[in-house]
N, C-alpha and C positions, 0 to 999 in steps of 0.2 A: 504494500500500500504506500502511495506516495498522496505528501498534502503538499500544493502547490500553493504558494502565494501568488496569483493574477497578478493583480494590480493593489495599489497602495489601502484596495478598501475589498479586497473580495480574497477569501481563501477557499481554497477546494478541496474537497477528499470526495473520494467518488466521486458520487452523481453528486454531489449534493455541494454550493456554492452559501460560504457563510459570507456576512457582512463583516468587515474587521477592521481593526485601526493599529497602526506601526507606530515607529519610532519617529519621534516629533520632527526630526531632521531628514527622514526620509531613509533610502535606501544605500549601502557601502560598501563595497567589496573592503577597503580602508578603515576600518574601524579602531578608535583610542576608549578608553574606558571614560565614561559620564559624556559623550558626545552624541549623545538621545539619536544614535541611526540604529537600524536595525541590518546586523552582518548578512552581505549577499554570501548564496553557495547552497551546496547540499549537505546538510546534515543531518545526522539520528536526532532520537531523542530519547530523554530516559524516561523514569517511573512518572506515576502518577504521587502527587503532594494531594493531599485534600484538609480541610479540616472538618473532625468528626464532630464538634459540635457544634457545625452548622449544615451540614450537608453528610446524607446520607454515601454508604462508600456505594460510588456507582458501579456499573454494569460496564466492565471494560476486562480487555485479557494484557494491560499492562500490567506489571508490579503496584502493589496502591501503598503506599506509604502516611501515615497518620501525622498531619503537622501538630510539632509540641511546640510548646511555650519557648523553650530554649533555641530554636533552630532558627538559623541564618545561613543564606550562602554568600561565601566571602567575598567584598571585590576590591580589597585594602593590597596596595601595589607594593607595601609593606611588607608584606608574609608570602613569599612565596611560592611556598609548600601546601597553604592553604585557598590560595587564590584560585577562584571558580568553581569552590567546592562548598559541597553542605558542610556547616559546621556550627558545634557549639557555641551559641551568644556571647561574647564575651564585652568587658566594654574597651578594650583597649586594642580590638578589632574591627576594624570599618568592615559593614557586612549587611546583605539587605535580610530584612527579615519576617521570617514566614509566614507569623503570628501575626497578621495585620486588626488593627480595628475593620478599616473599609472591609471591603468583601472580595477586593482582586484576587487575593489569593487564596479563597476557600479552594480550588479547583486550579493547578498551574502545572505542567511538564516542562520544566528544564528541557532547551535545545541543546544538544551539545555543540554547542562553538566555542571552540580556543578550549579543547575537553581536555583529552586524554593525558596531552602536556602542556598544560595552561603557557603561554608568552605573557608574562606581567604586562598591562597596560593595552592589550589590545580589545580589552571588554568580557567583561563576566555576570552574570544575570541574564540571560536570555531565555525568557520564558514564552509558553502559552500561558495564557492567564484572562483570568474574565474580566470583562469593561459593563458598565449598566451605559454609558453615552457616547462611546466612542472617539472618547478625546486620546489625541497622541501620549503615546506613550517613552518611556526613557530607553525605548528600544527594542522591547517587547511586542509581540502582538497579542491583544487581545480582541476576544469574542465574546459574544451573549453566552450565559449559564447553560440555556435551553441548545444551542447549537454547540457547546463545548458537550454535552451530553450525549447528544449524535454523534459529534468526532469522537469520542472513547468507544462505543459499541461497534465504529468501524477500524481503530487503527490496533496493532500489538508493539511486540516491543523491536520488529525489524522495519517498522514504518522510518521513513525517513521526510523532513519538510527541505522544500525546492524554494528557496528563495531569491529569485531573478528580477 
């Protein structure tokens, strides 16, 4: 299964065409960390994050992992054995984190870009993740709850997103 990014407002898997919003700067092959674009190329992606007490664990055949209170992924240019990775809250660690008030992240799959062996400073955090208005994101795309729903019940864990 592959989910292609169209255009700056339409994502696709299968048949099926979501409305979506990217990274406030637009599209990068060149990407630096906090430069709100969202990284061009083909990458996987990993687990499913959700939070259980807000949302039931959905109907998907990724890994589902339960977001706790404690978890962040790092993007501190600082640490760089920890940089683009899930990690312990810490506070002497710059780190985005999972546990939000708002609602983006009841429901988010980490892209893997700049994964395997992170390059400090080329960008870390790149999520799917939910939007309720579709305002630009810090490089992320997000979708609706209800259409992030659909994309779990079709993608697993050898899906990869096309982002051109």
């Amino acid at each position: 299964m592959l989910i292609i990014l169209k255009n700056k407002h339409t994502l696709q898997v299968d048949a099926f065409s979501f409305k979506c919003c990217i990274g406030k700067n637009g599209l990068s092959l060149i990407k630096k960390e906090g430069d709100k674009k969202t990284p061009k190329g083909i990458f996987k992606i990993e687990n499913l994050y959700y939070r259980k007490d807000r949302v039931e664990k959905p109907i998907t055949n990724l890994r589902c992992l339960k977001i706790r209170k404690n978890m962040g992924w790092c993007n501190d240019i600082n640490y760089p054995k920890k940089y683009n990775k899930l990690i312990k809250t810490s506070t002497k660690i710059k780190h985005e984190k999972l546990k939000r008030k708002d609602n983006k992240y009841n429901l988010l799959i980490p892209i893997k870009y700049n994964f395997s062996k992170p390059v400090i400073g080329i960008g870390s955090c790149i999520f799917i993740h939910l939007t309720k208005d579709y305002k630009p994101t810090a490089g992320c795309i997000g979708i609706k709850e209800k259409d992030f729903l659909i994309m779990l019940k079709l993608i697993d864990k050898n899906t990869k997103i096309k982002i051109l």
